[in-house]
C-alpha positions as CSV (number, residue, x, y, z in Angstrom):
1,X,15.8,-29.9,-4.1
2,X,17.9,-29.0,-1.1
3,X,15.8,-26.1,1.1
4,X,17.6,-22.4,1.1
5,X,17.4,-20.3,4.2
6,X,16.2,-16.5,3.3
7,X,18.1,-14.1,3.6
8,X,17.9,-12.0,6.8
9,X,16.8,-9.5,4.5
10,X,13.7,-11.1,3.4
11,X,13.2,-12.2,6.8
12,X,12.9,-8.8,7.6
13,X,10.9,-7.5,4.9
14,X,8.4,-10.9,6.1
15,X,7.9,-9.5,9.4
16,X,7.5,-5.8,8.2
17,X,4.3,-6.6,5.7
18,X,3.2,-9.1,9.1
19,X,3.4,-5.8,10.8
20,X,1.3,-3.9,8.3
21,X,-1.7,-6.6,8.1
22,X,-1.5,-6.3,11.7
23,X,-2.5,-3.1,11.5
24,X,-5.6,-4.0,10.1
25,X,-6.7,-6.6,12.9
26,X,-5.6,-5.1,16.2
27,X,-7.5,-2.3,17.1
28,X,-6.3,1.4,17.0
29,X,-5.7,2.8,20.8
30,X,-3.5,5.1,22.9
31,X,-3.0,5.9,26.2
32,X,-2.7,10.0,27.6
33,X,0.9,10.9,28.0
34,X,3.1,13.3,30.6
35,X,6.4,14.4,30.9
36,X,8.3,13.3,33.9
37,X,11.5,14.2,34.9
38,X,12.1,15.2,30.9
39,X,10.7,11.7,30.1
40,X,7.2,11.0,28.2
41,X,5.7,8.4,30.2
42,X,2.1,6.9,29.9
43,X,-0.9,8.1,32.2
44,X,-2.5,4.8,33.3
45,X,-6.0,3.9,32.8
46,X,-6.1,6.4,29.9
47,X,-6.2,4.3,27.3
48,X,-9.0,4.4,24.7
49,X,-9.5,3.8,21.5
50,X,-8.8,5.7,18.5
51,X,-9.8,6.3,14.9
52,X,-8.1,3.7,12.9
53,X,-4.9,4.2,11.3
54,X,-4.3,0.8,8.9
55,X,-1.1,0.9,7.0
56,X,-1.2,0.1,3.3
57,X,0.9,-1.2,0.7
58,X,2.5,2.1,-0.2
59,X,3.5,2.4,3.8
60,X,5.2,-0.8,3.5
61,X,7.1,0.6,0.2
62,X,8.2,3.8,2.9
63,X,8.6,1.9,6.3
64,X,12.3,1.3,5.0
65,X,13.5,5.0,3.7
66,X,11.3,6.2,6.9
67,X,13.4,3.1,8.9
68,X,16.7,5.3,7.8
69,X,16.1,8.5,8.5
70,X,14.8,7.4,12.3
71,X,18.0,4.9,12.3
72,X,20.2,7.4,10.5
73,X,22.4,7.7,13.4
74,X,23.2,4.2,14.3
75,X,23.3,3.4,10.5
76,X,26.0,5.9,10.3
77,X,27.7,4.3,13.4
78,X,27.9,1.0,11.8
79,X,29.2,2.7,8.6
80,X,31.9,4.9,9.8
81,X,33.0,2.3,12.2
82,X,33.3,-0.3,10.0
83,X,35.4,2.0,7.9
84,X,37.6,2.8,10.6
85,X,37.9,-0.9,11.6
86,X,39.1,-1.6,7.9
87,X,41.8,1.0,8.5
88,X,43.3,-0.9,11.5
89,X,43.3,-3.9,9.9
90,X,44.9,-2.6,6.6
91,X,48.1,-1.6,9.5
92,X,47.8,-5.7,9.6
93,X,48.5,-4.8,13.7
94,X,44.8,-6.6,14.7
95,X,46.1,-9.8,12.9
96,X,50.0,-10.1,14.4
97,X,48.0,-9.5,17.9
98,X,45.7,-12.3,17.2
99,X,49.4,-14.6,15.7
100,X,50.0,-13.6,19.2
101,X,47.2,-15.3,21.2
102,X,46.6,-18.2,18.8
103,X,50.4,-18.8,19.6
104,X,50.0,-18.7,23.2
105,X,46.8,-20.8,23.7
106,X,49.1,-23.0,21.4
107,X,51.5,-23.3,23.8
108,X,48.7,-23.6,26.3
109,X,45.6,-25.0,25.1
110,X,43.6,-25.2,28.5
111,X,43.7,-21.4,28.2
112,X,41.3,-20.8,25.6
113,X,38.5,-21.6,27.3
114,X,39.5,-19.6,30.1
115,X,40.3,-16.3,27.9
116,X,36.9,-17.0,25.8
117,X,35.3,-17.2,29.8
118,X,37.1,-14.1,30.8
119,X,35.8,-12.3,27.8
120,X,32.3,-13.2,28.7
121,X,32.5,-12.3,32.0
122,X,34.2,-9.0,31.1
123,X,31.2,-7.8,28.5
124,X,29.1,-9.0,31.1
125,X,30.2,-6.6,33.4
126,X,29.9,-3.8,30.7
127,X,26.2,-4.4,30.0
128,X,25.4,-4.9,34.0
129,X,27.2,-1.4,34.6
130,X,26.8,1.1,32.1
131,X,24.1,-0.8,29.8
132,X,26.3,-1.7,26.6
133,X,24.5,-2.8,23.5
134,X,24.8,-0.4,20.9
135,X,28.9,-0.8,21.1
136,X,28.5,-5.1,20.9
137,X,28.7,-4.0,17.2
138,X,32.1,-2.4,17.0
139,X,33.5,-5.8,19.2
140,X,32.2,-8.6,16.9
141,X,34.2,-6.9,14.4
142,X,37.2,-8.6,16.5
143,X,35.9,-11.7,18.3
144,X,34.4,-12.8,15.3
145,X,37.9,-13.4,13.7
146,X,39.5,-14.4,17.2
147,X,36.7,-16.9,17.8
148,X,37.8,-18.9,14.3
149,X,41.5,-18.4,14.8
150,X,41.4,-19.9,18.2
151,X,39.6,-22.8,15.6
152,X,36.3,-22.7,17.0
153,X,33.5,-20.6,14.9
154,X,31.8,-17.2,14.1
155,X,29.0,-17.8,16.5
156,X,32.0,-18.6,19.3
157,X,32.8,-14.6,18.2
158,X,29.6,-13.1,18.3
159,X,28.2,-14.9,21.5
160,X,31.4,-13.7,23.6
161,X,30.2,-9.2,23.1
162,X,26.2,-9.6,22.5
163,X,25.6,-12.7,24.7
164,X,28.3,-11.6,27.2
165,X,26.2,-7.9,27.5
166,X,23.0,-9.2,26.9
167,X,23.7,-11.4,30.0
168,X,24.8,-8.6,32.0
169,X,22.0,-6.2,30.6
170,X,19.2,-9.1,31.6
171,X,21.2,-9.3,35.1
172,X,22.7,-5.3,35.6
173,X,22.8,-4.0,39.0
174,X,23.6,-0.4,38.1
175,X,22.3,0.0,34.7
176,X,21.4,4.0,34.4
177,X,19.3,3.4,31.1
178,X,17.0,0.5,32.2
179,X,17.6,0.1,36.7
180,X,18.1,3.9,36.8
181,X,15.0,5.1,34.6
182,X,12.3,2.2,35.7
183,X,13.1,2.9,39.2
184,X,12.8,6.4,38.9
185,X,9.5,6.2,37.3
186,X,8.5,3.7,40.6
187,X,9.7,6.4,43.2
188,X,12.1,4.3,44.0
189,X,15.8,5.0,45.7
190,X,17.9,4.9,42.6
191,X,19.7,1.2,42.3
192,X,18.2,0.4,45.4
193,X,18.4,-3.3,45.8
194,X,21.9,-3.9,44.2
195,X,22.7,-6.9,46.6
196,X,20.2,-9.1,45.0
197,X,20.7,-7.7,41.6
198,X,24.1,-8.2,42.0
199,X,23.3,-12.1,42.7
200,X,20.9,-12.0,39.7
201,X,23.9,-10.8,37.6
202,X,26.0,-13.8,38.9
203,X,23.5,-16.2,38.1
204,X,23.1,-15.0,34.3
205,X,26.7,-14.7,34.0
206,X,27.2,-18.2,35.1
207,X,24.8,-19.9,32.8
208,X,26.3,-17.3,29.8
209,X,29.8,-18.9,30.5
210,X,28.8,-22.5,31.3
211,X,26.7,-22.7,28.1
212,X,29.9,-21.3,26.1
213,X,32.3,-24.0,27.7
214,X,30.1,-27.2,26.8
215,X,29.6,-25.5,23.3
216,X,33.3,-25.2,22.8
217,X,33.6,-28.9,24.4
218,X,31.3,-29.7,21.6
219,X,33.6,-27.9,18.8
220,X,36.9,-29.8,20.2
221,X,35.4,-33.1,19.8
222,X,33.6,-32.2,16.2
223,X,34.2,-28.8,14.4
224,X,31.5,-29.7,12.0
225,X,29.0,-29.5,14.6
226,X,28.7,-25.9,14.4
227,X,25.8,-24.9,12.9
228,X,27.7,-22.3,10.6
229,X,30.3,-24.7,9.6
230,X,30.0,-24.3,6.1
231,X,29.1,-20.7,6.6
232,X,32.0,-20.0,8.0
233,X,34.2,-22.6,5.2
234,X,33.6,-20.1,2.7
235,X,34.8,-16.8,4.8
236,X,37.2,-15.0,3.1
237,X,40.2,-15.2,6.1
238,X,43.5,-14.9,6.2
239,X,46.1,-17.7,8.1
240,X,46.6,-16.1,11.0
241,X,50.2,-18.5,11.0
242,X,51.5,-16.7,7.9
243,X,55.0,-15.5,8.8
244,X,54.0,-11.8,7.3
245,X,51.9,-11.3,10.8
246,X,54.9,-10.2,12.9
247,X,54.1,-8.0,15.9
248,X,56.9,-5.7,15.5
249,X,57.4,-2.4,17.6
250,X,54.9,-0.3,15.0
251,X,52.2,-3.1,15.1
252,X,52.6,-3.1,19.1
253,X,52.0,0.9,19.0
254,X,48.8,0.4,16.9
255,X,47.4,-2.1,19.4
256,X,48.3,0.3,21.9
257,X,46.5,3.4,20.9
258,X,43.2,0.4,19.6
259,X,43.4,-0.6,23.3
260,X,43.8,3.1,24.8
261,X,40.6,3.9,22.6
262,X,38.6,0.8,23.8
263,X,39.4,2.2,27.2
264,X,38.4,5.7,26.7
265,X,35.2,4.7,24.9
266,X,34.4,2.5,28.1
267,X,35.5,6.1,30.6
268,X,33.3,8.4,28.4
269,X,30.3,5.9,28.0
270,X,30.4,5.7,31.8
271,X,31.8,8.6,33.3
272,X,30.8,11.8,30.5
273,X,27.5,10.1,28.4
274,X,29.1,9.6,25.5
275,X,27.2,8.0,23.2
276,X,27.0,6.8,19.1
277,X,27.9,10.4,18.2
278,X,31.0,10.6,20.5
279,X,31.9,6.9,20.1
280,X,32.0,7.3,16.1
281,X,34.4,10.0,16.4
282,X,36.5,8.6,18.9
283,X,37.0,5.5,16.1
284,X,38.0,7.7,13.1
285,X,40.5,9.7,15.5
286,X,41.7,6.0,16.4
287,X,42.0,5.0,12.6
288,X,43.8,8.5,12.1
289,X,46.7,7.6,14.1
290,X,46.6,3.8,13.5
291,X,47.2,5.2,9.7
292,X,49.7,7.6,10.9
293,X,51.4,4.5,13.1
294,X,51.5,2.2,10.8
295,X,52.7,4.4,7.8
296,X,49.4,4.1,5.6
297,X,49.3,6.6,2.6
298,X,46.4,9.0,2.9
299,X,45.2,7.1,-0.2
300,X,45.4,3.5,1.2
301,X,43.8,5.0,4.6
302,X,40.9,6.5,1.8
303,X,40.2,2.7,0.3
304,X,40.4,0.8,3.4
305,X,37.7,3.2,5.2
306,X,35.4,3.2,2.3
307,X,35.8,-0.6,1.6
308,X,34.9,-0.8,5.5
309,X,32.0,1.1,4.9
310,X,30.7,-1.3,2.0
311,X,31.1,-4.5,4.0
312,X,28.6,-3.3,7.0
313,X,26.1,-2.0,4.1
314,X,24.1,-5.4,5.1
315,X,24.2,-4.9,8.5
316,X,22.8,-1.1,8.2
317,X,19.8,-2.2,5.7
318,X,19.1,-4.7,8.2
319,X,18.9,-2.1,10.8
320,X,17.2,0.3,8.9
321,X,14.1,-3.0,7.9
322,X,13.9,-3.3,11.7
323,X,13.2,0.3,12.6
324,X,10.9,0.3,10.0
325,X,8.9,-2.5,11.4
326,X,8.4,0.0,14.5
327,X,7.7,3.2,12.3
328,X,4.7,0.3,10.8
329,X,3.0,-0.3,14.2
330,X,3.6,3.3,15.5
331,X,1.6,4.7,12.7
332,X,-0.8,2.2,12.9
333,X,-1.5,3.3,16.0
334,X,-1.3,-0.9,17.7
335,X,1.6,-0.1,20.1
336,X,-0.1,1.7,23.1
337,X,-3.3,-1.5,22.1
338,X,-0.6,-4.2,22.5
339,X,0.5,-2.9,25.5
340,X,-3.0,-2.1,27.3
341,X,-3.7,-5.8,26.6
342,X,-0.9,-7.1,27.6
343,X,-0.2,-5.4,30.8
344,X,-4.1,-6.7,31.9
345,X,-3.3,-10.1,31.4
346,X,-1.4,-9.8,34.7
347,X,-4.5,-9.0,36.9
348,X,-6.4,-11.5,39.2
349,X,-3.7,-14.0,39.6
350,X,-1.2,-15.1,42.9
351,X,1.5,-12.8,43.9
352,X,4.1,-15.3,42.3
353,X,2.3,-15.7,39.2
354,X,1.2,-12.4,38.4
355,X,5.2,-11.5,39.1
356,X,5.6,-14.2,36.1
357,X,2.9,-12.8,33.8
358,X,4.5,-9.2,34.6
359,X,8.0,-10.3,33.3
360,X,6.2,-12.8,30.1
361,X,4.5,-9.5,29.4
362,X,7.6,-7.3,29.5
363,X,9.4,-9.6,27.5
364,X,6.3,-9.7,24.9
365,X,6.2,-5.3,24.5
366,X,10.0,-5.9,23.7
367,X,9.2,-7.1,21.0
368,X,7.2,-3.7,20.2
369,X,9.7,-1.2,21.8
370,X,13.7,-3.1,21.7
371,X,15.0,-0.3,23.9
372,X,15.6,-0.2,27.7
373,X,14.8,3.2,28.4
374,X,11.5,3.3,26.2
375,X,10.1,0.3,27.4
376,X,10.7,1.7,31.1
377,X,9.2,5.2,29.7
378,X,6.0,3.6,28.6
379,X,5.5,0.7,30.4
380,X,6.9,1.5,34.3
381,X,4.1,3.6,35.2
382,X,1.5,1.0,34.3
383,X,2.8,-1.5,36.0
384,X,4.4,0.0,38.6
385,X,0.8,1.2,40.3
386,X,-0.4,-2.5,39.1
387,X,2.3,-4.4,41.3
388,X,0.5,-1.9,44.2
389,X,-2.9,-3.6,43.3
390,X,-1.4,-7.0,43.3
391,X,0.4,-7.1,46.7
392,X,3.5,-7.1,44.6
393,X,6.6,-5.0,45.9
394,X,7.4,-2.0,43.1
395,X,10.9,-3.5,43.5
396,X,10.2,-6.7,42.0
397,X,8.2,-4.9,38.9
398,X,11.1,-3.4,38.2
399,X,12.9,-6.6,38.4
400,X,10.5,-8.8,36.1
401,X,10.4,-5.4,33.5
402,X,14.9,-5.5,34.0
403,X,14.5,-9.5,32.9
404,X,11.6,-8.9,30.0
405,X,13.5,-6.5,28.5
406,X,17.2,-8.0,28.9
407,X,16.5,-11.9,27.6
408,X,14.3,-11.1,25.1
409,X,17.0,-8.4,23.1
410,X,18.9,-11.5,22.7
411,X,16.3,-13.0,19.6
412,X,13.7,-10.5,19.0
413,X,14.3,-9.7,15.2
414,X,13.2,-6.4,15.8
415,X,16.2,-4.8,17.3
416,X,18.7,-3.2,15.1
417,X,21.8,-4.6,17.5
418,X,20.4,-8.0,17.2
419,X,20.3,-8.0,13.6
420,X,23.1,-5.9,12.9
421,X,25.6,-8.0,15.0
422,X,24.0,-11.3,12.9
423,X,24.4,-9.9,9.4
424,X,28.1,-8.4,10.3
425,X,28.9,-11.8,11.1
426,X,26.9,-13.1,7.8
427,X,24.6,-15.6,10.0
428,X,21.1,-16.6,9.2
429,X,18.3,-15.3,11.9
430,X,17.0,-19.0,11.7
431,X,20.1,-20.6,12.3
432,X,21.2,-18.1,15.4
433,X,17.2,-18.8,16.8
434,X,17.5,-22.8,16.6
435,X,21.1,-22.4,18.7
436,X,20.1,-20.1,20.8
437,X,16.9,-21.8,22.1
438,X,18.1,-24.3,24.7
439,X,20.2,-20.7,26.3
440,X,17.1,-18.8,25.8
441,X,15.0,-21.8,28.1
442,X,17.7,-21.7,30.8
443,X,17.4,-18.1,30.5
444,X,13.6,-17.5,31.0
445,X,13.5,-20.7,33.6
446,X,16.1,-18.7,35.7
447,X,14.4,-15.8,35.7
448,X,11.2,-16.9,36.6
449,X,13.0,-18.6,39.5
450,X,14.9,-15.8,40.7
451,X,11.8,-13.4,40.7
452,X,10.6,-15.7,43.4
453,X,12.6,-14.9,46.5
454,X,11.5,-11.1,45.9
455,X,7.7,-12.1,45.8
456,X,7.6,-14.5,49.1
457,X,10.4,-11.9,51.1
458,X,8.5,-8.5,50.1
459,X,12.0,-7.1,48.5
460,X,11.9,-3.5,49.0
461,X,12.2,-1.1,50.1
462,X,8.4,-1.0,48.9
């Protein structure tokens, strides 16, 4: 008999009871904690241990309703989005714009490589800036369909948002939620050291594009190379050719006012702080006057939102399983443990190989903590006085935490974006983990190498 892949729900629900019996081994600890600048951070050498706090079976029964209500407002975000995103697509205006690209890269087939490049490069510069993740899950909603119409597959459409950001997230020189926090927290000059960062970012870009264009090689020679080929046989899609996909004059005004919103969400993220709350309602206003546009009946604008809203109900239990997982190790009080013995495996090495150990760690308490600005919060002001005790700049800690936390987002099955993104495009963790592993080795083999030049030149300013 032919071996089935779980679901990604199962896999989920695997690594939550892992999580629980964990709870059991690893010893209960915390560290003391302060608020700096509005921001908890840990007190270092405070840790000790605690009483223990095992989770049981009846925890793992809660983890997901508790893995809601502490995700409730990203698993609205996916909801409402996805409603919204049916609604533009019921105007049939995201389809005659895509008829209009697959026509032109027709016409010019060298120039889908180069749009599917430029697309990288432009989410790239998204995460390096202004640190986009959470918003990778309102793009794959497009690229997924542009990446199989341009005849390549859905992991050609998720890899050009989430790789694309997560490249310029590993690589940012100017990222206020990661750069911006850590380097407060090492008394730094905020984004000091941009020039190198900015080469860092070039570097990771590169590879992020490269790897795409000897993929897409691969899918021109041999389509049923892709690992999702069958997956992506049985999507329901429409033939993008049809003659009903005409980009008349209303269709142009609905891509207008999609584009205009994609622009303002990009000002307000940047510019005002806008965030899932701001971004959601800046989507319903954009499917309000897509409807209005393209002359939908407050009825058919009704069933297209709410049949949205039922296709990304995978993608939000998914999210909700992996917050859980967190809620699991937080009560269990193992977090703050995993941490303290993590960050000491850096001690007593070289300068160059305790930088290494540093970033393996950081990537390691991702794992634990999938957000930028946490992991920065709790970890920075360990390892920031522990690069002092190593001979190590603070610079480059912040550095090796920037690269820990960036690669590792890309497969760590804990974060809600990760997940999310694979069950909205219907791919198997397994499958996206097997492809993404000779990446994920250029990846880490780059960062360690670039961490270098910091170590031997003293990067500072301290």
């Amino acid at each position: 008999m032919k071996f089935k892949l779980p679901d990604t729900l199962i896999i989920v629900s695997t690594i939550l009871l892992i999580f629980v019996i964990l709870t059991w081994i690893i010893p209960a600890g915390e560290f003391e904690r302060d608020v700096v600048n509005g921001r908890e951070v840990l007190v270092p050498g405070s840790y000790h241990e605690i009483e223990p706090a095992p989770q049981g079976f009846f925890d793992f029964l809660k983890a997901p309703i508790k893995g809601f209500i502490s995700a409730a407002q990203i698993v609205g975000f996916v909801l409402l989005v996805g409603g919204a995103f049916s609604v533009i697509n019921k105007t049939d205006a995201i389809n005659a714009g895509l008829k209009k690209i697959i026509d032109f890269t027709r016409q010019y087939p060298k120039m889908k490589k180069v749009m599917v490049a430029f697309l990288i490069v432009l989410f790239s510069l998204a995460g390096a800036t202004f640190g986009m993740s959470e918003e990778v899950l309102v793009f794959v909603l497009i690229t997924i369909p542009l990446g199989l119409s341009l005849g390549y597959d859905s992991l050609v459409g998720i890899y050009i948002p989430f790789v694309g950001a997560g490249a310029g997230f590993a690589g940012a020189f100017s990222n206020p939620f990661t750069i911006g926090i850590a380097q407060g927290i090492a008394e730094l000059p905020p984004f000091s050291g941009w020039e190198y960062r900015l080469l860092v970012w070039a570097c990771f870009t590169t590879i992020a594009v490269l790897f795409m264009l000897w993929y897409l090689t691969r899918l021109d020679k041999d389509p049923k190379r892709s690992p999702v080929f069958r997956i992506d046989q049985k999507r329901d899609t429409e033939d993008l050719t049809m003659p009903s996909h005409n980009f008349d004059n209303k269709k142009l005004f609905v891509v207008v006012i999609f584009i205009a919103g994609l622009i303002g969400l990009v000002i307000g993220v940047s510019q005002w702080d806008w965030y899932i709350n701001e971004i959601s309602g800046l989507f319903i206003l954009i499917s309000i006057v897509a409807a209005f546009m393209g002359r939908l009946s407050p009825n058919t604008y009704a069933q297209a939102f709410v049949d949205g809203a039922r296709d990304m109900m995978t993608a939000a239990l998914v999210i909700a399983f992996s917050k859980g997982i967190l809620i699991v190790a937080t009560d269990g009080k193992i977090i703050d443990t995993v941490l303290f013995s993590l960050s000491g495996l850096a001690e007593g090495s070289s300068k160059i190989l305790s930088v290494e150990l540093m970033f393996f760690v950081q990537s390691a308490i991702n794992l634990f903590l999938p957000s930028g600005s946490g992991q920065a919060a709790l970890t920075m002001p360990i390892m920031a006085p522990l690069s002092d005790l190593l001979g190590v700049s603070r610079q480059t800690a912040v550095l090796a935490f920037q690269f820990g936390d960036g690669l590792s987002n890309l497969i760590i099955p804990t974060s809600g974006v990760t997940m999310g993104v694979l069950s909205i495009a219907g791919i198997p963790y397994q499958v996206w983990i097997k492809w993404m592993a000779p990446l994920m080795v250029i990846f880490f083999l780059l960062a360690m190498a670039l961490l270098v030049p910091p170590v031997i030149l003293g990067w500072g300013p301290f």
